[in-house]
NUVOVEX-689236 format. One record per atom (N, C-alpha, C): residue number from 0; x, y, z. Coordinates in steps of 0.02 Angstrom, whole numbers. Layout:
residues N
PT  NUM  X  Y  Z
...
***
This chain:
residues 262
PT  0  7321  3882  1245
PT  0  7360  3928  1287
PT  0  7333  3999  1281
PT  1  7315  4021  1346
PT  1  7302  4093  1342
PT  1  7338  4150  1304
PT  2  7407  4146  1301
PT  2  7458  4168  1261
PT  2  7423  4173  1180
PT  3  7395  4127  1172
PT  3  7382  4132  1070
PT  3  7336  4152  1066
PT  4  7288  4160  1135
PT  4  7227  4208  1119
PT  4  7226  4282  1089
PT  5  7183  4291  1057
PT  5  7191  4374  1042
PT  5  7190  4430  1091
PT  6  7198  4490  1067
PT  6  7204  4542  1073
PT  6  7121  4580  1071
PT  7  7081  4602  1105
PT  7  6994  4636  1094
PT  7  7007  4702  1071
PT  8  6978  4732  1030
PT  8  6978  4789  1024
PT  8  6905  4808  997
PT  9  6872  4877  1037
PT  9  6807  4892  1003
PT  9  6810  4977  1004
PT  10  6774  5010  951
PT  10  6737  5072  960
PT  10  6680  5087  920
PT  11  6666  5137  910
PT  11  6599  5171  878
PT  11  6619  5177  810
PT  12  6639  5131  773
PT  12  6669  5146  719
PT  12  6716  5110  690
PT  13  6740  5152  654
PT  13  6820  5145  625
PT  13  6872  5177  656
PT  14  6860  5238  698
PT  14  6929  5264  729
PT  14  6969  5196  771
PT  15  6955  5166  812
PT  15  7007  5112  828
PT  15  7042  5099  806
PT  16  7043  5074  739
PT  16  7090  5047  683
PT  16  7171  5120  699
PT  17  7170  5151  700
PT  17  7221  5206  707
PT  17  7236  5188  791
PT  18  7211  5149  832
PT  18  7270  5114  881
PT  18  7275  5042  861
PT  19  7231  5003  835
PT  19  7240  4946  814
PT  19  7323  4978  755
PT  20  7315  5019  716
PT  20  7387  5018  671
PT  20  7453  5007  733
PT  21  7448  5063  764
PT  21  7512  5054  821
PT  21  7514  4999  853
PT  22  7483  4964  886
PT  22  7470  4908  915
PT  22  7498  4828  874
PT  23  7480  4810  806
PT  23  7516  4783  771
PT  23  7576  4816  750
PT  24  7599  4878  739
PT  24  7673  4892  748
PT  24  7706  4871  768
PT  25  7689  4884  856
PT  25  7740  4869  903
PT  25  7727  4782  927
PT  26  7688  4763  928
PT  26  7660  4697  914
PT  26  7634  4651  877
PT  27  7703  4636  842
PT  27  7668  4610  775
PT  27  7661  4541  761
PT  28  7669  4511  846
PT  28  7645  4401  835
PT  28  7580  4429  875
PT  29  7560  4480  873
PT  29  7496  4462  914
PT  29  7432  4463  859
PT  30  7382  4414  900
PT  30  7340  4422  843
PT  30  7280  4474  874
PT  31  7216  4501  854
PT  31  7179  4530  855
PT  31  7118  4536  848
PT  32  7074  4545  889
PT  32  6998  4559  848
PT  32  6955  4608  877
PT  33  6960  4647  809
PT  33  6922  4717  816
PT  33  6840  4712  789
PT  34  6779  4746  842
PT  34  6735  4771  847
PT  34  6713  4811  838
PT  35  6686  4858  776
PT  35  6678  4922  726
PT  35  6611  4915  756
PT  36  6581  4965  778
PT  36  6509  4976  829
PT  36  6486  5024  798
PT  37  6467  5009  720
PT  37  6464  5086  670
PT  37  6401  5109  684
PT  38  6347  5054  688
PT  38  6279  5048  697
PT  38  6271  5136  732
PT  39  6284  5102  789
PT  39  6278  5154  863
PT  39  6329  5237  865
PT  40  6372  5249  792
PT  40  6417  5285  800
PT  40  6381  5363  775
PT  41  6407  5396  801
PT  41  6461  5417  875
PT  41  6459  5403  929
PT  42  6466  5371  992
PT  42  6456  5384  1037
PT  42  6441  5457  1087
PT  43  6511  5499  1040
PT  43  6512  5563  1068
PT  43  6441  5586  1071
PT  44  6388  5580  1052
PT  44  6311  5609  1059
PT  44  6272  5559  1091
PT  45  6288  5516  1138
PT  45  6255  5468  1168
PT  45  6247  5480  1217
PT  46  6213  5444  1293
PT  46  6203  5465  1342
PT  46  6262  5431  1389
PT  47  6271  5432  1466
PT  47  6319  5385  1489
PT  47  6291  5328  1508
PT  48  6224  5308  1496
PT  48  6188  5249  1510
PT  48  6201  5219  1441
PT  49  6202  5264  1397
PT  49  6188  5213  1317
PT  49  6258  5219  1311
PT  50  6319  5230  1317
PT  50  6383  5217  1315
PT  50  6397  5161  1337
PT  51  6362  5154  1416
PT  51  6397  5096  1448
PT  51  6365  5047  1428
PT  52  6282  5017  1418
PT  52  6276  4974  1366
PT  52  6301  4975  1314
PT  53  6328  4981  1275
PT  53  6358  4973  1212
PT  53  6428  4932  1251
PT  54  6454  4975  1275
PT  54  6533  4952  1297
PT  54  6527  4879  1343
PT  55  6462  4879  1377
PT  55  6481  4798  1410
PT  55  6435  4734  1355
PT  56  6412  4783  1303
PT  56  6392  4722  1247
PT  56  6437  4704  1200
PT  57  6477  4755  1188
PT  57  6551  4758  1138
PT  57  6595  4715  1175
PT  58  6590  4722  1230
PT  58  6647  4687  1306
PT  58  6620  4613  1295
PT  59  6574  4600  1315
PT  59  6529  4521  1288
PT  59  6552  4504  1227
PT  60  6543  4518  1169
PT  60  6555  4500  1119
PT  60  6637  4490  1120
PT  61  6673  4514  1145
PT  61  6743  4480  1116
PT  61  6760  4458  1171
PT  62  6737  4442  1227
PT  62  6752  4386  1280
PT  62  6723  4319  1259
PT  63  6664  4315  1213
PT  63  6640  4249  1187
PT  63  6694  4235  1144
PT  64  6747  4305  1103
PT  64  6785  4271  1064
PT  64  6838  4251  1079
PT  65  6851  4230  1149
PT  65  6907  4222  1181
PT  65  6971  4271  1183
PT  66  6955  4326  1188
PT  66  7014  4378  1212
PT  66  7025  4386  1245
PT  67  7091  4364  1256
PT  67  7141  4387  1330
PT  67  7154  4470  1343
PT  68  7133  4479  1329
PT  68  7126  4578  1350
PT  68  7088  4610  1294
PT  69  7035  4661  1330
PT  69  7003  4707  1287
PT  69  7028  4789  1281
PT  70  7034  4795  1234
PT  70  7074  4883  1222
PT  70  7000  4915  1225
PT  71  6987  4961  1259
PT  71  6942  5007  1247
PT  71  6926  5060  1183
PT  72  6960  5057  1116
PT  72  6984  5092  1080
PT  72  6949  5165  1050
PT  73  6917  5178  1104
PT  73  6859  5248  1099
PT  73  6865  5277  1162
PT  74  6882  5354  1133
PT  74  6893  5402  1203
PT  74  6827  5401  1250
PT  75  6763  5409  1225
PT  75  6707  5416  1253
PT  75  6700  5354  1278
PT  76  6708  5286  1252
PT  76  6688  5236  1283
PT  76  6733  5227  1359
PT  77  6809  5239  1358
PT  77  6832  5233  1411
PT  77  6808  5279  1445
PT  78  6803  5347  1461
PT  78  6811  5406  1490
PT  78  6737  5377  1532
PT  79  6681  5372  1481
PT  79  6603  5345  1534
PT  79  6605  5271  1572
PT  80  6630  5204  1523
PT  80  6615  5148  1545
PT  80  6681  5084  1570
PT  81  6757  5130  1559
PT  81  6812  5093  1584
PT  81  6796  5057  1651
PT  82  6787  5108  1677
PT  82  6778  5092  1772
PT  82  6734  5027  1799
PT  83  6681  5029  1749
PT  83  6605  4985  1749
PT  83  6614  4932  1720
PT  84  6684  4917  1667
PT  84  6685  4874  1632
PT  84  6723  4822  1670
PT  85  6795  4860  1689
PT  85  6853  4834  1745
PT  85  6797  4800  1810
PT  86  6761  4831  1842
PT  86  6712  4790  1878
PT  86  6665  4734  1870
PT  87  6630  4728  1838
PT  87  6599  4665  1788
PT  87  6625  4615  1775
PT  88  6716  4639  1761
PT  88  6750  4583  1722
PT  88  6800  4582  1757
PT  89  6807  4564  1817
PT  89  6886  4597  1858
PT  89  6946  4538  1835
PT  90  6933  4494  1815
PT  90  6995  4441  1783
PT  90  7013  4467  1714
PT  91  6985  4517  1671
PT  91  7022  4514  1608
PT  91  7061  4608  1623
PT  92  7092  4607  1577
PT  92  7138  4673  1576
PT  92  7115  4718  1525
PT  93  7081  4769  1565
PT  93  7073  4814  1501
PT  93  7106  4887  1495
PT  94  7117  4909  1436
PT  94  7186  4958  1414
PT  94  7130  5010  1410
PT  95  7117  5079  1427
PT  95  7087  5123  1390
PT  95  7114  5168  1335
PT  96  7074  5225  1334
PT  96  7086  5301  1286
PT  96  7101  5337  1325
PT  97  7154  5394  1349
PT  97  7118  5441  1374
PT  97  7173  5494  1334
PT  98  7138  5557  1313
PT  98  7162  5608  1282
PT  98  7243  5619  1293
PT  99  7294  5608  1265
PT  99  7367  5635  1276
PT  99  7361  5691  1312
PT  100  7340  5695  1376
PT  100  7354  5792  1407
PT  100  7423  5775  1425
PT  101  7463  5702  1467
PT  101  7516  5726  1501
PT  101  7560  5722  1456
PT  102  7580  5711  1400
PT  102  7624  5717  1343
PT  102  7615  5769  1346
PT  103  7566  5839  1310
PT  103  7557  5883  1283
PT  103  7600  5940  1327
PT  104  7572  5921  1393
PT  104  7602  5952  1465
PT  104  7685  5975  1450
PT  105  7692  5911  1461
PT  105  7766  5913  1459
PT  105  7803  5941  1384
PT  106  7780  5945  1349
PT  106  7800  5972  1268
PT  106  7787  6046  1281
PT  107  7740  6060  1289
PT  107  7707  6147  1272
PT  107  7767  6184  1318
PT  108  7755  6249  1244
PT  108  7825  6314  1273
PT  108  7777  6371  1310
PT  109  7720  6370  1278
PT  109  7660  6429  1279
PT  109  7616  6414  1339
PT  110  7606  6360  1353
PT  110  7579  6350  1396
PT  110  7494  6347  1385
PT  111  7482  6337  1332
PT  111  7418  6319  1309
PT  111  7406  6266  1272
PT  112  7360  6222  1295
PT  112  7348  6158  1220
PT  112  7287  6170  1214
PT  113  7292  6134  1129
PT  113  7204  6125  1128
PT  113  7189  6045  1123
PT  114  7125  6033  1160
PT  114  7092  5988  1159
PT  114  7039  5999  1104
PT  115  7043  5933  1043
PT  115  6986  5907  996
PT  115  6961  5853  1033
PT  116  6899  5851  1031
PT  116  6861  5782  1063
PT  116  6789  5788  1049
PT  117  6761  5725  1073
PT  117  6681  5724  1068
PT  117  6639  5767  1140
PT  118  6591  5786  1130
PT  118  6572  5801  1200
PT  118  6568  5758  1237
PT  119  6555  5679  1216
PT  119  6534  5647  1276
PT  119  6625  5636  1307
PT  120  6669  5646  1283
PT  120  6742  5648  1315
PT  120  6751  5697  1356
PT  121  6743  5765  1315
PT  121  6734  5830  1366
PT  121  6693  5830  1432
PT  122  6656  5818  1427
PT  122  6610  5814  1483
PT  122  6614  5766  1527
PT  123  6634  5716  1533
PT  123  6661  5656  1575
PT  123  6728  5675  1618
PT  124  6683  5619  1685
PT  124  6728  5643  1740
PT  124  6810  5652  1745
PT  125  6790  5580  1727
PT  125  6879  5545  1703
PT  125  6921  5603  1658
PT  126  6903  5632  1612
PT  126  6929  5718  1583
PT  126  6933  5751  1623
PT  127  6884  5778  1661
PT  127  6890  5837  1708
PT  127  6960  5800  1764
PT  128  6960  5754  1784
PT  128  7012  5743  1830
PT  128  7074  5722  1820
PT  129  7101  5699  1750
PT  129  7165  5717  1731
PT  129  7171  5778  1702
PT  130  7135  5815  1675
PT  130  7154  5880  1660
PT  130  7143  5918  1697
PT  131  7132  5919  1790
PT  131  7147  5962  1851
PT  131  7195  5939  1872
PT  132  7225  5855  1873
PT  132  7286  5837  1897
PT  132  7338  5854  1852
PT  133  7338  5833  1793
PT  133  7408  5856  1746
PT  133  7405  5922  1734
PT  134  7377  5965  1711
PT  134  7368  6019  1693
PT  134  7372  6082  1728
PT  135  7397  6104  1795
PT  135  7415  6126  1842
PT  135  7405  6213  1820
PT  136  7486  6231  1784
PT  136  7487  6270  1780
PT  136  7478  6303  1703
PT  137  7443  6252  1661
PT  137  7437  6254  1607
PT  137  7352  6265  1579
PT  138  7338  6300  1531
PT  138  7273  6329  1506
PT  138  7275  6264  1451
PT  139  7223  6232  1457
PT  139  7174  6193  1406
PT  139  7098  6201  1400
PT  140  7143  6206  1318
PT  140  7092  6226  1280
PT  140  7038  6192  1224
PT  141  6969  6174  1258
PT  141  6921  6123  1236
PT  141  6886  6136  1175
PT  142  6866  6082  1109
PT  142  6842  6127  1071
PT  142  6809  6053  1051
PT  143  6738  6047  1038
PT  143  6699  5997  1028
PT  143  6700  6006  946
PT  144  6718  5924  935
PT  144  6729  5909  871
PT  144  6674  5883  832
PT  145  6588  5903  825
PT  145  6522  5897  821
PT  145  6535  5874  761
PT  146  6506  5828  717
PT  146  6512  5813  640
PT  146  6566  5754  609
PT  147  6628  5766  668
PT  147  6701  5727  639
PT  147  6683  5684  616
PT  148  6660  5629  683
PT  148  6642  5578  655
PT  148  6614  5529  613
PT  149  6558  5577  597
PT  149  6507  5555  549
PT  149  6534  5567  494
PT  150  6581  5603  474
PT  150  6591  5610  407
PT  150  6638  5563  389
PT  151  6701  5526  469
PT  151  6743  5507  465
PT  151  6708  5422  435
PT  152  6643  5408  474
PT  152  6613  5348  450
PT  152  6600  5336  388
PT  153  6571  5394  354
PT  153  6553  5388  282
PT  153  6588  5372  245
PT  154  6669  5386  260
PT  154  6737  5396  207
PT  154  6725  5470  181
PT  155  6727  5515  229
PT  155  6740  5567  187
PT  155  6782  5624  235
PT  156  6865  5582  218
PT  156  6910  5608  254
PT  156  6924  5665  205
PT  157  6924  5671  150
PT  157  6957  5730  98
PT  157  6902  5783  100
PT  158  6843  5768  87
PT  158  6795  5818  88
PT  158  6799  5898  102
PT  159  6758  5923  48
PT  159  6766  5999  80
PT  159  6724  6037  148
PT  160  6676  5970  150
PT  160  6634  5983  228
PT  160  6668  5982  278
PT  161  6714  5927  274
PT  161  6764  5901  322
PT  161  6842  5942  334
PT  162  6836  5977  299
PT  162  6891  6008  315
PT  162  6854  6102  317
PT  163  6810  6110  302
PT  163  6764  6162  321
PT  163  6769  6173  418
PT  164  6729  6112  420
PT  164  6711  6092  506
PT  164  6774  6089  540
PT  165  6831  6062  502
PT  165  6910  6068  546
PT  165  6937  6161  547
PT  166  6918  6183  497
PT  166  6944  6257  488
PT  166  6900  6289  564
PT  167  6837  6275  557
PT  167  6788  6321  595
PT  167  6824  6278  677
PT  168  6833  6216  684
PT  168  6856  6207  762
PT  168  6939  6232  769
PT  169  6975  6232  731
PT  169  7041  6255  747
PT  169  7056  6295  724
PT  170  7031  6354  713
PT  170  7044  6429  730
PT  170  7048  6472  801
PT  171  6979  6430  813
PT  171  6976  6473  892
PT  171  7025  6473  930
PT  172  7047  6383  911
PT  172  7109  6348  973
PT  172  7168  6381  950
PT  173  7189  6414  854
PT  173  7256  6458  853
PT  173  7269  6513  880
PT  174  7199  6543  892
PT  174  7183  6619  911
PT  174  7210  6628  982
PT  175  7228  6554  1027
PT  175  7224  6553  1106
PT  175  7319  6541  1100
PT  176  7351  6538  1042
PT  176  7433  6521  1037
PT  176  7432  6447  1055
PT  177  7395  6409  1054
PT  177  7413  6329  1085
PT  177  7465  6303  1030
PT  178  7527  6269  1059
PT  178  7573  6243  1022
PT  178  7583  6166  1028
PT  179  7495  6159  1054
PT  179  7513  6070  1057
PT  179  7441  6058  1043
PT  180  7396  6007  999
PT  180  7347  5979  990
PT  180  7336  5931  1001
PT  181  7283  5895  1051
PT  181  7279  5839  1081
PT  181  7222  5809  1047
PT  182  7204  5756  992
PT  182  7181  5747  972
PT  182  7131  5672  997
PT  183  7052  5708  1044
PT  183  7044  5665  1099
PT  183  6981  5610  1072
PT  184  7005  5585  1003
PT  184  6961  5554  990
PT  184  7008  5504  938
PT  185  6965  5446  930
PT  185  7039  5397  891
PT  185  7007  5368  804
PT  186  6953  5423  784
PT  186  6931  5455  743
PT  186  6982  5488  699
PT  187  7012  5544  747
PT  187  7034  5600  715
PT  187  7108  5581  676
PT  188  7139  5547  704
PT  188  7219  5532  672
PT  188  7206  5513  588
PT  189  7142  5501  589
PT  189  7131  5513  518
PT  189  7130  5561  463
PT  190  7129  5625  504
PT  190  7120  5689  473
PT  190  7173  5734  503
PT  191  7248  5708  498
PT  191  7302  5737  504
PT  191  7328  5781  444
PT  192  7314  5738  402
PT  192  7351  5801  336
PT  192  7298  5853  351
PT  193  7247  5847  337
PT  193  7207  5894  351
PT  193  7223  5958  400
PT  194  7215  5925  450
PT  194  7233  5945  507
PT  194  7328  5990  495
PT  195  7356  5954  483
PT  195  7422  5998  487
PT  195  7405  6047  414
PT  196  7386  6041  380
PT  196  7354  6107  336
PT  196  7326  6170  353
PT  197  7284  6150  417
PT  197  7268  6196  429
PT  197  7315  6238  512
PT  198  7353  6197  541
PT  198  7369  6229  593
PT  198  7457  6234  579
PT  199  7491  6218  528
PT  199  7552  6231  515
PT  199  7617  6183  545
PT  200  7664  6199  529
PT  200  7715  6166  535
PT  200  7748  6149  620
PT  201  7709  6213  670
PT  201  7721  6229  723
PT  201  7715  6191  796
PT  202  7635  6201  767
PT  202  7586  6150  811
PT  202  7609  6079  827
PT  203  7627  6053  885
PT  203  7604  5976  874
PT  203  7547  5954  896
PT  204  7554  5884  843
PT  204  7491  5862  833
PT  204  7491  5788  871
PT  205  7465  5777  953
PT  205  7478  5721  983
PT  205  7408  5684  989
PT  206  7426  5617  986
PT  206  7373  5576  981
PT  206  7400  5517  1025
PT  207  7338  5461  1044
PT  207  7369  5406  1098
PT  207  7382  5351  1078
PT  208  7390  5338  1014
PT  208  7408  5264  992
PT  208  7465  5225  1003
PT  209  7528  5270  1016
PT  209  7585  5247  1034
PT  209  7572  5222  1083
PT  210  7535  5273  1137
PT  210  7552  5243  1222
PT  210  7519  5203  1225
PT  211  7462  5194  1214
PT  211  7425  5130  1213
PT  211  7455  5065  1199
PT  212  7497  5059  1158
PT  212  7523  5006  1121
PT  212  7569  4990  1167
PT  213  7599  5031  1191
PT  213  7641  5029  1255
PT  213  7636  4990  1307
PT  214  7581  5038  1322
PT  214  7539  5033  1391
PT  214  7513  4935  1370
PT  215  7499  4915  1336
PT  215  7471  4852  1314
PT  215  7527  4803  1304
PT  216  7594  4823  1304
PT  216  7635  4790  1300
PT  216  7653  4777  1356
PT  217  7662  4809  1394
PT  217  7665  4829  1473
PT  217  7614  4759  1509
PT  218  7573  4768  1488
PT  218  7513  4712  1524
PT  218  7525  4649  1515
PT  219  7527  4636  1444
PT  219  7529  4565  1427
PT  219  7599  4540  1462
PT  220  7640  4569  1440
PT  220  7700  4546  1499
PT  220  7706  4548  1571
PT  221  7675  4562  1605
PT  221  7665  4577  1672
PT  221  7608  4521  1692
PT  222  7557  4485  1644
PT  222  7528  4431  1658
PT  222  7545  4385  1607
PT  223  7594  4396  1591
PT  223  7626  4322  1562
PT  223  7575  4301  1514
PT  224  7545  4371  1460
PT  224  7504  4333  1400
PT  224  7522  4357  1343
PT  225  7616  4378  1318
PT  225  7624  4377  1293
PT  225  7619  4316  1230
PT  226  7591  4354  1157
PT  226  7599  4269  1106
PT  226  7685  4235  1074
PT  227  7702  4183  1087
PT  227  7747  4159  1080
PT  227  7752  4138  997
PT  228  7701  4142  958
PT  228  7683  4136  893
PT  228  7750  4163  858
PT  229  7745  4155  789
PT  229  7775  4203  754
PT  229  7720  4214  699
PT  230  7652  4214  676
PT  230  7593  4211  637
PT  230  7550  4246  703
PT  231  7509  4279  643
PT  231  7460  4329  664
PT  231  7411  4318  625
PT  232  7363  4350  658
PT  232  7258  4347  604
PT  232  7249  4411  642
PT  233  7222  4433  604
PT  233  7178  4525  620
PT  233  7096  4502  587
PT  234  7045  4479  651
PT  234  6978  4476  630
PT  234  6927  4530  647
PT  235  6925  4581  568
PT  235  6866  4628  588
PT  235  6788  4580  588
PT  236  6771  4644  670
PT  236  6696  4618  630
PT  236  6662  4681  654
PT  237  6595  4709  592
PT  237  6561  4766  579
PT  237  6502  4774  570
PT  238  6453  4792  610
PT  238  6384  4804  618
PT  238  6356  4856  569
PT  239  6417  4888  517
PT  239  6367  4928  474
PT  239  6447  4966  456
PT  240  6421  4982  369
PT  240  6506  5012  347
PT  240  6547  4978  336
PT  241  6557  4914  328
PT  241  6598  4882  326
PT  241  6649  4912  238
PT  242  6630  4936  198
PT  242  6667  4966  134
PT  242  6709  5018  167
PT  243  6689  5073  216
PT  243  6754  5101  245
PT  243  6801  5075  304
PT  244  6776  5048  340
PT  244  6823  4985  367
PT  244  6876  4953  326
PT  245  6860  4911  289
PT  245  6909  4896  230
PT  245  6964  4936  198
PT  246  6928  4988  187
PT  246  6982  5062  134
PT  246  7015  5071  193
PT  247  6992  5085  266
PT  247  7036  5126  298
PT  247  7129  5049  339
PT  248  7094  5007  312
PT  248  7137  4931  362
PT  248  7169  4917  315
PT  249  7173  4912  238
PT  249  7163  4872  169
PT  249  7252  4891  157
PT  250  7286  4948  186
PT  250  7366  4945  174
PT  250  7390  4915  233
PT  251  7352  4889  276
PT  251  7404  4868  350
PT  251  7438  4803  342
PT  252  7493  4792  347
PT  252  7556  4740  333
PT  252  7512  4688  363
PT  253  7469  4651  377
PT  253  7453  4593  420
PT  253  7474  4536  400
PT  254  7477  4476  422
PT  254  7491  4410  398
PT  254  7404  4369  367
PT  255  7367  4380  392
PT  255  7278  4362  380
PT  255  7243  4441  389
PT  256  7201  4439  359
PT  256  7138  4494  384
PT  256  7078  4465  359
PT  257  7036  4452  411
PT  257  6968  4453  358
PT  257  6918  4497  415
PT  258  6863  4515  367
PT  258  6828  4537  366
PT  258  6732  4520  367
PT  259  6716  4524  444
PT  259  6619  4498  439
PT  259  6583  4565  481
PT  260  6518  4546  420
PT  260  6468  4579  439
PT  260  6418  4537  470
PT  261  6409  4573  528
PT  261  6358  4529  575
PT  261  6287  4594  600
***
């Protein structure tokens, strides 16, 4: 039954796992299998040709594993290769990333947010055109997050580099009054303490894992692929890194997890 099939999830990494957490939250008979694309990570420094290969080889790979829907779980990968992927594959359902602007919208008193992201997010169309449609009468404010990732791959969320490189990008964005941070990469929810260290009690700090989970709940019921199970399996699999993969998954409540390097 299509119903007991999994759940796809892929990115450049380990950031996924921070919508894969929400996602088993709010769905917790579903089962899963996530695609850590560490090899190739960041994407954010890739081209939109080498994005979208990656994303319809990541897309291949968990359609051989029989997944009834693929989550896009990387801002850059949706923002360049959603559109290309939904075409290729027009029978399966796929969920993207895209930066929280219309949450932020609706929250902000000041009327400024800041955007954290990769360039290849910033610079993509799909950005430029919800943040001219939602963003109306509101100033956003872009600030390329160069380094995050790589440090986020290594495991070196505590680091003093890593929170060096967070001081030097979110200053500029305090200096502008933004009272909402959109954090446009699924990387970053990793470096929240951090992050609220440095921008205070004030700031919020929005990210898209909720809606996604949402938004995915939304689907499977609407094509009738919700799992009727009450047992779950969460199968990573990791092209490189697999020791921070582990540390970062290794407290999540699951019923199975395992873990391959391929």
């Amino acid at each position: 039954m299509r119903q007991e099939e999994a759940i796809g999830l892929f990115d450049s990494g380990v950031g996924g796992t921070s919508i894969l957490r929400e996602i088993i939250k709010r769905l917790p008979n579903e089962s899963t299998i996530y695609l850590s694309d560490a090899k190739n990570a960041p994407y954010g420094k890739k081209t939109k040709s080498q994005i979208i290969a990656y994303s319809l080889k990541n897309t291949q790979f968990l359609l051989e594993k029989n997944c009834k829907v693929v989550v896009v779980a990387c801002n850059t990968a949706t923002t360049n290769a959603i559109s290309i992927l939904r075409k290729n594959y027009p029978n399966i359902p796929f969920i993207g990333i895209e930066p929280a602007i219309k949450p932020a919208a609706l929250q902000t008193k000041t009327k400024h947010i800041g955007v954290l992201a990769t360039q290849g997010t910033l610079s993509s169309e799909l950005f430029f055109k919800t943040s001219d449609r939602i963003a109306k009468d509101i100033i956003i404010h872009e600030q390329k997050g160069d380094g995050l990732v790589t440090l986020i791959e290594k495991g070196f969320l505590n680091s003093d580099k890593t929170k060096k490189l967070l001081n030097k990008y979110l200053t500029p964005l305090q200096k502008h009054h933004i009272d909402c941070l959109v954090l446009g990469c699924t990387h970053y929810p990793y470096l929240i303490p951090k992050i609220r260290e440095l921008v205070g009690a004030k700031v919020k700090i929005i990210d898209s894992g909720f809606a996604v989970a949402k938004q995915l709940e939304n689907i499977l019921t609407k094509n009738n692929l919700r799992s009727k199970t009450t047992t779950s399996q969460h199968l990573f699999y990791c092209n490189s890194n697999l020791k921070v993969l582990k540390n970062l998954v290794k407290n999540q409540k699951n019923t199975k997890i395992t873990f391959t390097e391929f």
